[in-house]
C-alpha positions in Angstrom: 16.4 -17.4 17.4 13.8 -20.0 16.6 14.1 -23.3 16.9 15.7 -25.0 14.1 16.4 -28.8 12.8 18.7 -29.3 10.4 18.5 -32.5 8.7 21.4 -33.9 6.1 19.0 -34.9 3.1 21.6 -36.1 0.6 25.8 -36.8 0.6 26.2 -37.4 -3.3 29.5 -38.8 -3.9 31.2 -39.0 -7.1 34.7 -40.8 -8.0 36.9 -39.3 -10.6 36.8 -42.8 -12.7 33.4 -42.5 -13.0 32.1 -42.4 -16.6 30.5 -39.9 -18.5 26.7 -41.8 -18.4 27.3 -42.2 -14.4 27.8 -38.5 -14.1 25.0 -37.4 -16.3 22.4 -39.9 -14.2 23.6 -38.5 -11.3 22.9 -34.9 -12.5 19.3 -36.1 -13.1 18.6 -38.1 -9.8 19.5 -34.8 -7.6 17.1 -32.9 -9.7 14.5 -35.0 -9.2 15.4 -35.8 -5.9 15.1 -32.0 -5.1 12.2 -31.2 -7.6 9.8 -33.8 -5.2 11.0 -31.9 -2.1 9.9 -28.4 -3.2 7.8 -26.7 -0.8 5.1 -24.7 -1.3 6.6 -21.5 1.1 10.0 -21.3 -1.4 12.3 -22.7 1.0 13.5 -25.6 -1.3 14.6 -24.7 -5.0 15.4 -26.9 -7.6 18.8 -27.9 -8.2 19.5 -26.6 -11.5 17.6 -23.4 -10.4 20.7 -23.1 -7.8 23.0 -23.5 -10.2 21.9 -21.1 -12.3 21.6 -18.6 -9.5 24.9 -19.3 -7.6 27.5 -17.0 -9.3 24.8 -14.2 -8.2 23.3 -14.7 -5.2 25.7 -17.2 -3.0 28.8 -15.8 -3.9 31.3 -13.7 -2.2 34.3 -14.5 -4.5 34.4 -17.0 -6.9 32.6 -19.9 -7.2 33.6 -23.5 -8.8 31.7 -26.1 -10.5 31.1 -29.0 -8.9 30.1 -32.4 -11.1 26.5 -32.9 -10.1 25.7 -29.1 -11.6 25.9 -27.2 -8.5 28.2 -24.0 -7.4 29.9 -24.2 -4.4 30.4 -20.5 -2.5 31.1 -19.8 1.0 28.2 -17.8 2.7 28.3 -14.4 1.6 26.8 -13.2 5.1 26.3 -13.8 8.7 22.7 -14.3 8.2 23.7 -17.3 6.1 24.4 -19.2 9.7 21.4 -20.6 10.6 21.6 -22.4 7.2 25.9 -23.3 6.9 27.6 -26.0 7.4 31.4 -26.8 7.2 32.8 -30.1 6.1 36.4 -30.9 7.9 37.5 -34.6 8.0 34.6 -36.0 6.2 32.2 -34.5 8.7 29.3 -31.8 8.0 26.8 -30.7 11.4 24.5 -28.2 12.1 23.0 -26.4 14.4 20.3 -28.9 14.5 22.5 -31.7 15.3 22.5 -33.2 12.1 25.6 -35.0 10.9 26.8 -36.2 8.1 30.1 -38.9 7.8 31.9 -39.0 4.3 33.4 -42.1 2.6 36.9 -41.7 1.6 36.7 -42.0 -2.2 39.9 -40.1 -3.1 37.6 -37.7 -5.4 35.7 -34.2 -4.6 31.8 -34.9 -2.9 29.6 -32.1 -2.6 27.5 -32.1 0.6 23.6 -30.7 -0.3 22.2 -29.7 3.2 18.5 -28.6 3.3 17.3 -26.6 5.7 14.0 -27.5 6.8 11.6 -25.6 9.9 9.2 -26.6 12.2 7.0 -23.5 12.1 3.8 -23.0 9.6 4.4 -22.4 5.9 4.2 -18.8 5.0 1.4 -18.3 2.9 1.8 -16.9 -0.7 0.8 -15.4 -4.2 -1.3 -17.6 -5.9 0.0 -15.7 -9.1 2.0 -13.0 -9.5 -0.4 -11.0 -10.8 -2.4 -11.3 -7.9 0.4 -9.7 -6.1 0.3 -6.8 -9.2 -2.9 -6.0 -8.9 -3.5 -6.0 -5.1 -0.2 -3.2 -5.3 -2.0 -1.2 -8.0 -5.6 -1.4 -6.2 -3.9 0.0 -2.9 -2.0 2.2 -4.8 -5.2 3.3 -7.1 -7.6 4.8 -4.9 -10.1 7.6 -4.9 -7.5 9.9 -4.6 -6.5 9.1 -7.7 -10.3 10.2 -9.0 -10.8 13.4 -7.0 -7.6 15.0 -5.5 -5.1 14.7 -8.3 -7.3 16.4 -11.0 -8.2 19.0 -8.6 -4.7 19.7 -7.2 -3.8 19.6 -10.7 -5.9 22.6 -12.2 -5.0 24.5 -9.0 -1.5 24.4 -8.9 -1.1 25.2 -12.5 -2.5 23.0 -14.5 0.1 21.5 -17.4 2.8 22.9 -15.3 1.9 20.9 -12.2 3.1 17.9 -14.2 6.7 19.2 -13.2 7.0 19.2 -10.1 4.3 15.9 -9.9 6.5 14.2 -11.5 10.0 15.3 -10.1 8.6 14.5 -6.7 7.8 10.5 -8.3 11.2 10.4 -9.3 13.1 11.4 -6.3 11.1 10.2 -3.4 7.8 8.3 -3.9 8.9 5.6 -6.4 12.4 5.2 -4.0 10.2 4.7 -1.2 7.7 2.7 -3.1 10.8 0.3 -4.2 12.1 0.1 -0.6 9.4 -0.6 1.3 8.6 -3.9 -1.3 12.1 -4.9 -1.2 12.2 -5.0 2.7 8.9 -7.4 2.9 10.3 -9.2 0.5 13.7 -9.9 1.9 12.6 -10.1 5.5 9.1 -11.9 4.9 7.6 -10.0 7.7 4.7 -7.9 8.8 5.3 -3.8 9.8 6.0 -4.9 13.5 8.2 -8.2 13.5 10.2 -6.9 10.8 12.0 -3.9 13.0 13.9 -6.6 14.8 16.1 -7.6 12.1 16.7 -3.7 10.9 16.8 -1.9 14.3 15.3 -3.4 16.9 14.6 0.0 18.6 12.0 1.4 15.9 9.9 -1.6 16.8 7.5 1.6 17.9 7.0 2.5 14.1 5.4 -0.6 13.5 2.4 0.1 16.0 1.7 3.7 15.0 1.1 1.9 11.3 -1.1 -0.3 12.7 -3.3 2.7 14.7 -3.0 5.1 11.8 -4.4 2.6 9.4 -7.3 1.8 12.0 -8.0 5.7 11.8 -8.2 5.3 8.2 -10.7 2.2 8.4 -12.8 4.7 10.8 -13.6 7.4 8.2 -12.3 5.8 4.8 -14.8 2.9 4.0 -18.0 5.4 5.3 -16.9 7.4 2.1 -17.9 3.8 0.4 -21.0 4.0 2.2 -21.8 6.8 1.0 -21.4 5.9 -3.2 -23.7 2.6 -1.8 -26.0 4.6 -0.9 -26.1 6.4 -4.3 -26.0 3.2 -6.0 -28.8 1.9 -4.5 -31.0 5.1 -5.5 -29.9 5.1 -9.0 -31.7 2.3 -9.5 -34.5 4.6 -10.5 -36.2 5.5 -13.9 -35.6 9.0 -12.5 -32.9 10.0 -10.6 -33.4 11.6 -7.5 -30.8 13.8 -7.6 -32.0 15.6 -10.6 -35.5 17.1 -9.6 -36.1 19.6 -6.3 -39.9 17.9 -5.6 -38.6 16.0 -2.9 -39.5 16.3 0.8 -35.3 17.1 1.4 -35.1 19.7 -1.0 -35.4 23.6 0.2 -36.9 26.8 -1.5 -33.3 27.9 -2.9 -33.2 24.5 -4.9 -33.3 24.9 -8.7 -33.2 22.0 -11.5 -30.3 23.8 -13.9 -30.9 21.2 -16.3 -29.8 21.4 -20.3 -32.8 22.2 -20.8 -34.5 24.8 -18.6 -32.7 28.0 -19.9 -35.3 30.0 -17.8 -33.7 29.5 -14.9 -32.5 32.0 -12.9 -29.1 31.2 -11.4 -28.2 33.2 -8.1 -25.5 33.0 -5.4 -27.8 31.7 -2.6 -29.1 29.0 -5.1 -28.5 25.6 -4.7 -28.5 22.3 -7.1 -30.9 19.4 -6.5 -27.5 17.7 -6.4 -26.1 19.6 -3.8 -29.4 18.7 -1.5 -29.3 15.2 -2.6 -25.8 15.2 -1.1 -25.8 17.6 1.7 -29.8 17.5 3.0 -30.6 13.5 2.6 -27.3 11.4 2.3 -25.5 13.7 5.4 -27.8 15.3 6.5 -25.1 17.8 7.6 -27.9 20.5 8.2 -29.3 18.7 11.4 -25.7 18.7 13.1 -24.6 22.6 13.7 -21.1 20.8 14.0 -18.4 18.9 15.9 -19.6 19.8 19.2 -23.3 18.2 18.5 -22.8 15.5 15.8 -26.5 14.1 16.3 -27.8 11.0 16.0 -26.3 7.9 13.7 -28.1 7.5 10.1 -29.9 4.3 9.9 -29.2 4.0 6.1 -26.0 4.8 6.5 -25.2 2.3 8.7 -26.8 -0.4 7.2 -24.2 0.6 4.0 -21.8 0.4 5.9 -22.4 -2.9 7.2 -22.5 -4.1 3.7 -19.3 -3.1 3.1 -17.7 -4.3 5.5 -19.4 -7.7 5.4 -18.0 -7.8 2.2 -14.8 -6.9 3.1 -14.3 -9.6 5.7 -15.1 -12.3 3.6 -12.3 -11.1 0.9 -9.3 -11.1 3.3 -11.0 -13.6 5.7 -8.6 -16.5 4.6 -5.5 -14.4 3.4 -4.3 -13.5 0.2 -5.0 -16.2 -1.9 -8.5 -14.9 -1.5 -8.3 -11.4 -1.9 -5.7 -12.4 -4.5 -9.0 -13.1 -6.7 -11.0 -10.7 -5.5 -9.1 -7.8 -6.8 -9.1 -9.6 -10.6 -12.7 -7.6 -10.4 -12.1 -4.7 -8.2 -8.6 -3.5 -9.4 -9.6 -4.2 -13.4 -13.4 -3.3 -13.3 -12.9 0.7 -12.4 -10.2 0.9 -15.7 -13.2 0.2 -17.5 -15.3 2.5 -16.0 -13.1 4.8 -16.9 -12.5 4.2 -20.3 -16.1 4.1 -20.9 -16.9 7.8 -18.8 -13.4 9.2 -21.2 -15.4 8.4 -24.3 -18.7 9.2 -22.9 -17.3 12.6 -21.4 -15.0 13.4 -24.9 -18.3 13.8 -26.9 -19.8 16.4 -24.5 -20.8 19.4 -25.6 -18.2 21.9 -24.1 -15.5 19.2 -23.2 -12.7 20.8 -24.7 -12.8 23.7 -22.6 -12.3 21.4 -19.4 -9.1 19.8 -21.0 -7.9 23.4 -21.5 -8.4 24.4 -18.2 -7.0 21.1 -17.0 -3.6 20.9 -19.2 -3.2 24.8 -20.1 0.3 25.4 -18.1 0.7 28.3 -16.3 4.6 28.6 -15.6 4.3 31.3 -13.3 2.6 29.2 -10.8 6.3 26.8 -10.4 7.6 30.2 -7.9 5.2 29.4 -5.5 5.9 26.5 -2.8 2.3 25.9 -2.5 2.7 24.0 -5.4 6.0 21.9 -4.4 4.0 21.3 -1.5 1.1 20.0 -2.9 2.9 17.7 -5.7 5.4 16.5 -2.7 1.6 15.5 -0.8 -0.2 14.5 -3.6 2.2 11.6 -4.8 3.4 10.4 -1.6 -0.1 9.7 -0.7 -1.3 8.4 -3.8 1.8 5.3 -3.7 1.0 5.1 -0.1 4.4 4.1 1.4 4.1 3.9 5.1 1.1 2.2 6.0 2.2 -1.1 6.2 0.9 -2.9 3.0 4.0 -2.9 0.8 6.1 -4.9 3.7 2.7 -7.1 4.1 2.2 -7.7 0.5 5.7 -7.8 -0.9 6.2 -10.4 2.3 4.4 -13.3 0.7 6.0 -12.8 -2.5 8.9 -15.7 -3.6 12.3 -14.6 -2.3 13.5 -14.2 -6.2 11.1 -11.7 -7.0 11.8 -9.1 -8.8 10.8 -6.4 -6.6 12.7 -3.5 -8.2 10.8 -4.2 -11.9 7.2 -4.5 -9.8 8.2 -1.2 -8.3 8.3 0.7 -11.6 5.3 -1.3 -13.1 2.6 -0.6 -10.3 4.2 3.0 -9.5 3.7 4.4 -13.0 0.6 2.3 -13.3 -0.8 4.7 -10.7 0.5 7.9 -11.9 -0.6 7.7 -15.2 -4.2 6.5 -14.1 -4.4 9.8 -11.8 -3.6 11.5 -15.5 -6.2 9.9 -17.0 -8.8 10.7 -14.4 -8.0 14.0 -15.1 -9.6 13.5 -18.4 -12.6 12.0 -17.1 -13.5 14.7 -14.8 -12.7 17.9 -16.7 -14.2 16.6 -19.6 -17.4 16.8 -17.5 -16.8 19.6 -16.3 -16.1 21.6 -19.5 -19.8 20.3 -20.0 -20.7 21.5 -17.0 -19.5 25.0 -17.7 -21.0 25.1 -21.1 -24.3 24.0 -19.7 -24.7 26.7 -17.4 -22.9 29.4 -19.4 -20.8 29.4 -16.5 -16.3 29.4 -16.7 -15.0 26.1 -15.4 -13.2 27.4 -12.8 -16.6 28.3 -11.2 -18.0 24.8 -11.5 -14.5 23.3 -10.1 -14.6 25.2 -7.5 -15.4 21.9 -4.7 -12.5 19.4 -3.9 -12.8 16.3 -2.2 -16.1 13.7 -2.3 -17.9 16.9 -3.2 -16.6 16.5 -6.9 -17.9 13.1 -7.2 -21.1 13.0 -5.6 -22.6 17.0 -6.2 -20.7 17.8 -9.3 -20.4 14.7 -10.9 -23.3 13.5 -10.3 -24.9 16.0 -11.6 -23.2 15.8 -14.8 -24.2 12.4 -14.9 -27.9 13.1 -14.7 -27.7 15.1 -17.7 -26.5 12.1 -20.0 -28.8 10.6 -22.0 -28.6 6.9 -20.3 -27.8 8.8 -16.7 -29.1 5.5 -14.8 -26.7 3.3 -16.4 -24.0 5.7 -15.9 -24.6 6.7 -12.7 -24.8 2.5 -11.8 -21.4 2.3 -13.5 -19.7 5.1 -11.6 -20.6 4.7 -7.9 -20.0 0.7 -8.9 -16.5 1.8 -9.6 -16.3 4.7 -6.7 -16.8 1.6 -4.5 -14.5 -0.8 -5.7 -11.9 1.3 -5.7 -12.4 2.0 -2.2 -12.7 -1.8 -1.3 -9.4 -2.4 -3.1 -7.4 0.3 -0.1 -9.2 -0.8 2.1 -8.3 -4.9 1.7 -4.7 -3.4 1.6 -4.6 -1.6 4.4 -7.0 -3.8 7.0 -4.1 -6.9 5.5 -0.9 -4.8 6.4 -2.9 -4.5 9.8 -3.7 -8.8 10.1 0.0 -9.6 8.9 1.6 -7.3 11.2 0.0 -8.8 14.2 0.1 -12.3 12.8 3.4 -11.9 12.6 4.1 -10.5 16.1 1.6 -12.9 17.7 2.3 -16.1 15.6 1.1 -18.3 18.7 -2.0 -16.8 19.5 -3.6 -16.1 16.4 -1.6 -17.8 13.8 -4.4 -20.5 13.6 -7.4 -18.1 14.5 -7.2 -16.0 11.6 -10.6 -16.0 10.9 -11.8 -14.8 14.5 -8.9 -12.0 14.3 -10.0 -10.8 11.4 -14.2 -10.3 12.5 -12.8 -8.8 15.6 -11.0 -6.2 13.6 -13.4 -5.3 11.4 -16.1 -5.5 14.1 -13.9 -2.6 16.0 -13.4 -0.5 12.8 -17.3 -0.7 12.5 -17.7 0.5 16.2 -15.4 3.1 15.5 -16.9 4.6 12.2 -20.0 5.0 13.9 -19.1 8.5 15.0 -18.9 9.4 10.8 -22.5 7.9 10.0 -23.7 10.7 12.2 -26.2 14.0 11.2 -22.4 15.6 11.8 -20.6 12.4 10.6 -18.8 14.5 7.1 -17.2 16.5 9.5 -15.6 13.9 11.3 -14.3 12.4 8.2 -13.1 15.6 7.4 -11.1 15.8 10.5 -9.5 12.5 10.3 -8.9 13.0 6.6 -6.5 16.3 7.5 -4.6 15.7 11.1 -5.5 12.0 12.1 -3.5 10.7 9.0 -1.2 12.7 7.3 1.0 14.6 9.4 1.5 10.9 11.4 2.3 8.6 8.8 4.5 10.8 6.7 6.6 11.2 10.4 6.6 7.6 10.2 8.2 7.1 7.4 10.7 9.8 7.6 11.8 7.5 10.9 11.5 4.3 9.0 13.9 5.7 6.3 16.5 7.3 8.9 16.4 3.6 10.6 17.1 1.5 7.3 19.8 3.8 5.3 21.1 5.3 8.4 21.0 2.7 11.4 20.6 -0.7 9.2 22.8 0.6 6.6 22.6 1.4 3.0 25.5 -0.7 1.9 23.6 -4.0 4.2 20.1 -2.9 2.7 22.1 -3.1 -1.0 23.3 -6.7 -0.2 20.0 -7.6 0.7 19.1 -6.6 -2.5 21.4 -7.9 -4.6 20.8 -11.5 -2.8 17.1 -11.5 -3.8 17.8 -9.9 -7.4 21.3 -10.9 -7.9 21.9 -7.2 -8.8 23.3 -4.2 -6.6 21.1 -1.1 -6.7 22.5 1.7 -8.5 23.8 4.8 -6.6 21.2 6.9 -7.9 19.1 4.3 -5.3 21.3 4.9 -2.7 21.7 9.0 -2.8 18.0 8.9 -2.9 17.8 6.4 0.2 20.5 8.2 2.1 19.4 11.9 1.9 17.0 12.7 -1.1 14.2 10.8 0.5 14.6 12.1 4.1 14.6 15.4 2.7 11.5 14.9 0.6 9.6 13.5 3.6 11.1 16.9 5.9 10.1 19.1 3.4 6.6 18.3 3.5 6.2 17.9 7.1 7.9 21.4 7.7 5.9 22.7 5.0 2.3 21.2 7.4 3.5 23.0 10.1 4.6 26.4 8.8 1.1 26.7 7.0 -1.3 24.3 8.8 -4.4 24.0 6.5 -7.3 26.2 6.7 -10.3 23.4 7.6 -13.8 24.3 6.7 -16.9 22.0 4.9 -19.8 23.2 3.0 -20.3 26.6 5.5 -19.1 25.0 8.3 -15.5 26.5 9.8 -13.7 24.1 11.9 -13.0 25.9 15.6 -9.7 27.0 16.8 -10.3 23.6 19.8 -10.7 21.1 16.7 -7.5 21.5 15.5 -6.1 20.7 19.0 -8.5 17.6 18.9 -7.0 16.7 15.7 -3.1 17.0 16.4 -4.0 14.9 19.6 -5.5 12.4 17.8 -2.3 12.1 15.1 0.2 12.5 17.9 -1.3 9.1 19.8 -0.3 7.2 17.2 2.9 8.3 16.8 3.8 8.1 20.7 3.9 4.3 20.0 7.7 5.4 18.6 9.5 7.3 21.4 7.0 5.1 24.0 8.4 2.2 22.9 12.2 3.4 22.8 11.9 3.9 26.0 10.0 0.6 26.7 13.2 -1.6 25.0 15.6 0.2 26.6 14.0 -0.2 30.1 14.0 -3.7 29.6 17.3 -4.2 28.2 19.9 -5.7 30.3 23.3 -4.6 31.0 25.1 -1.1 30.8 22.8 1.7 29.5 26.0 1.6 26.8 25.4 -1.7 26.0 21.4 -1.7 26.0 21.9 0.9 23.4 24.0 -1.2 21.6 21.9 -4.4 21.2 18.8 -2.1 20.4 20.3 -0.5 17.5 21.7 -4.1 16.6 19.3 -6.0 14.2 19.0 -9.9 15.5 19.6 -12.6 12.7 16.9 -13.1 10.3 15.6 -17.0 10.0 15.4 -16.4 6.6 13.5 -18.9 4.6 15.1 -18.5 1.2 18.7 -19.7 2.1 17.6 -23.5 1.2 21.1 -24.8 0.1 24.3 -24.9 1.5 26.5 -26.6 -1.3 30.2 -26.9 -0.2 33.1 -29.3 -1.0 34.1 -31.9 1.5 37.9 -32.0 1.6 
């Protein structure tokens, strides 16, 4: 436990003969007594604020009113200790040594102790809606842009909806909601925070931190990439659009609007596609994994322009990237609102909302499609990677949590609905363009959608520089927004862990990091670098960090306890979840989270890219490189219990044992001297 000092601020005293004007100056004194001493980090609240809150957060049976406006209660948990003290004889001490002597007056006193700490100030939220928008720019990510719409038409289109939303219901908002009320309650990174819960799953916190590094490898070159558009849409003409360029091959043809003597065949390719493939990749001077070439000079230079900006957003902490996302969470809404109205008045965009929303019911029998709706919105709210706990831990104590749960969760839903819209509505254009069906212009997932078919699209608007500014403007931000998110879950975690060392070199922590996830994306700016982000992008990530949340649920509902976790809850919010919370906590969620994880391994994903077919050998590469972040789990089980002292029965014990938690938030201890 850390060190502590308790110090006895204020013994009010009050005799019963008092009158009326005595008691009500008293009442104001203590309340601006306390108002003066409120600290920036929440750990002093104003006296009427207590009072208001006592019957619901301090209780544990029922509470009295006490003159000077306070409730007195009796600690409602161990974890109040740190904070308590007892009044016998006139007398009130703490841990700290602090004492306090009472004066025989004949009347009740209330003691007020205040419980004061030695270590830094936790940082927070500059305003709440910084906290909302950092949530819904992790949460809102190109995913939201290019997977859902295309998981969507292929899964059933209308119908998909369904199960989408079924699976949002019964396991990604639950686990959305938990994760934000345990950084909250616990004010701690993805690491420290295992030793108040179960101090043996202390491993889960370190896969986090090397899964979200993976990500950071392959994740911001996708940024790199829409830079790079950016910077060559900046042209009268875009370069994209015409096949006289010295990348371009013999099968390239410009299927504009208006060339309709242009013969379309099978082995024909789009000056898109070349664009994309021949001079951004490059892809055709790597023959694959096993020869990725030699790193692309303009890629890299992106790429160090993304990070660069990225390091001076979360250099100083939250109440800097706090701001930042004000642009980069709000500007990509109204990109989209502006492509929605742009695509709606396309020729032909009514037959990509058809093919988007027309539900076909028959589809529902598969489990391809549970599958795929189970994926699609557990990656898209993103529990698991650390940045709930991180953001959600600088958040006041009294926050409520549960409502910024159901804000930012549907927030991010109903934005991968609406970028639906915005992408069938091109490609309904598309299709009527080249006299082609929709499902024959849809047929690319991924990046490709963005930067061969969209693009494209784009080119054929009147206005195409503008919009093609506007879209790889907001393609970027709304990878800069994850990617603040997750590089912060990764700087609290260890901030936390490491308070000592780098709790006041914040600044040189943070360069390091993003100087290693630099180093390490190196390997994706490559001739061969798409297939490496590929590969990452299907084993590296997925299979990992949904095992990692499967143990961190097991470890709260089953070892921590659903019933503790619930009077956690209600302390903060000064309600009790409801059961439907608690069945979804205790079994639905685990069973969510096994589901798709059996579902990986009975039918692994077929990986290919453009023509390339991954090898048989790359999929062993790429379950090594998720299993060796998950080994920090059992690795460190065994680690705790090796060091452990006493009977193996009693090791076990203490490492399934969470320690107290120093919480900041229990300021007052009001109680009657006798």
């Amino acid at each position: 436990m850390e060190t502590k000092d308790m110090m006895l601020t204020s013994m009010l005293t009050m005799d019963k003969g008092e009158n009326e004007g005595e008691r009500e100056k008293g009442r104001e004194d203590v309340g601006r007594e306390e108002e003066g001493t409120q600290q920036e980090n929440g750990r002093l609240v104003l006296a009427d604020g207590l009072a208001e809150r006592g019957p619901k957060n301090l209780t544990s049976g029922s509470g009295q009113q006490v003159s000077n406006g306070f409730t007195t209660s009796t600690p409602q948990s161990p974890r109040e200790g740190p904070g308590s003290a007892a009044c016998s004889g006139g007398t009130a001490s703490g841990p700290g040594g602090g004492t306090g002597s009472s004066v025989p007056l004949g009347g009740l006193r209330t003691l007020v102790v205040q419980q004061t700490s030695l270590e830094r100030p936790r940082e927070t939220w500059s305003k709440k809606m910084d906290f909302l928008l950092s949530v819904i720019g992790y949460a809102v990510d190109l995913g939201n842009v290019w997977r859902f719409p295309y998981i969507c038409y292929q899964n059933g289109g209308g119908a998909f909806l369904l199960p989408y939303l079924l699976m949002a219901v019964f396991g990604g908002v639950p686990l959305f909601y938990m994760e934000l009320a345990l950084g909250q309650f616990h004010r701690s990174g993805c690491i420290s925070i295992w030793k108040h819960i179960c101090p043996i799953f202390k491993g889960i916190g370190f896969a986090i931190c090397i899964i979200a590094l993976y990500i950071a490898f392959y994740y911001n070159t996708i940024m790199a990439w829409a830079l790079y558009y950016l910077l060559s849409s900046f042209r009268p003409t875009l370069p994209w659009t015409t096949c006289s360029n010295s990348w371009n091959t013999a099968n390239c043809n410009r299927y504009m609007s208006t060339d309709h003597n242009v013969s379309w065949s099978n082995s024909s390719t789009s000056p898109a596609e070349e664009f994309y493939t021949r001079q951004v990749l490059q892809v055709h001077l790597s023959p694959g994994l096993h020869q990725l070439g030699s790193v692309s000079w303009q890629l890299a230079l992106c790429l160090l322009f993304i990070f660069t900006i990225v390091y001076f957003s979360i250099w100083k902490g939250v109440k800097t990237s706090g701001k930042v996302v004000w642009v980069t969470a709000t500007f990509p809404y109204l990109v989209l609102f502006v492509l929605l109205i742009r695509g709606a008045t396309l020729p032909g965009a009514w037959r990509g909302v058809v093919f988007y929303l027309k539900p076909d019911w028959e589809k529902l029998l598969s489990t391809t499609v549970w599958i795929d709706a189970a994926a699609q919105i557990f990656f898209s709210l993103g529990p698991g990677f650390g940045v709930l706990l991180a953001f959600a831990s600088y958040n006041p104590f009294h926050n409520n949590c549960y409502k910024d749960a159901l804000v930012t969760s549907s927030v991010n839903c109903l934005t991968s609905f609406l970028s639906g819209f915005v992408i069938f509505t091109v490609l309904g254009y598309m299709a009527e363009m080249r006299q082609q069906d929709v499902n024959d212009v849809a047929r690319d997932a991924g990046p490709s959608l963005l930067f061969i078919i969209y693009a494209e699209a784009i080119a054929n608007m009147p206005a195409a520089t503008f919009f093609a500014i506007i879209f790889f403007l907001m393609i970027i931000m709304l990878g800069l927004d994850s990617t603040f998110a997750g590089l912060e879950g990764v700087i609290t975690a260890m901030l936390d862990e490491f308070p000592d060392v780098l709790a006041k070199r914040r600044e040189w922590f943070v360069f390091g990091l993003v100087c290693v996830c630099y180093l390490g994306a190196l390997s994706t700016l490559t001739y061969g670098g798409a297939f490496v982000v590929k590969l990452f992008e299907e084993y590296a990530t997925g299979p990992a960090v949904i095992t990692v949340v499967l143990l961190e649920v097991i470890a709260v509902s089953w070892f921590y306890g659903t019933n503790r976790f619930c009077d956690d809850i209600q302390l903060m919010l000064g309600f009790y979840p409801g059961g439907f919370w608690r069945v979804c906590w205790v079994a639905i969620c685990p069973c969510f989270l096994l589901f798709i994880i059996i579902s990986f391994l009975a039918f692994p994903p077929e990986v290919r890219l453009f023509s390339y077919h991954y090898p048989p050998w790359t999929t062993v590469l790429g379950y090594c490189i998720g299993v060796s972040s998950f080994i920090c789990v059992p690795a460190y089980m065994v680690y705790h219990l090796l060091n452990a002292k006493g009977t193996f029965k009693q090791r076990l014990l203490k490492s399934v044992t969470p320690e107290p938690s120093n919480n900041q938030h229990r300021d007052f201890i009001v109680t009657n001297a006798v």
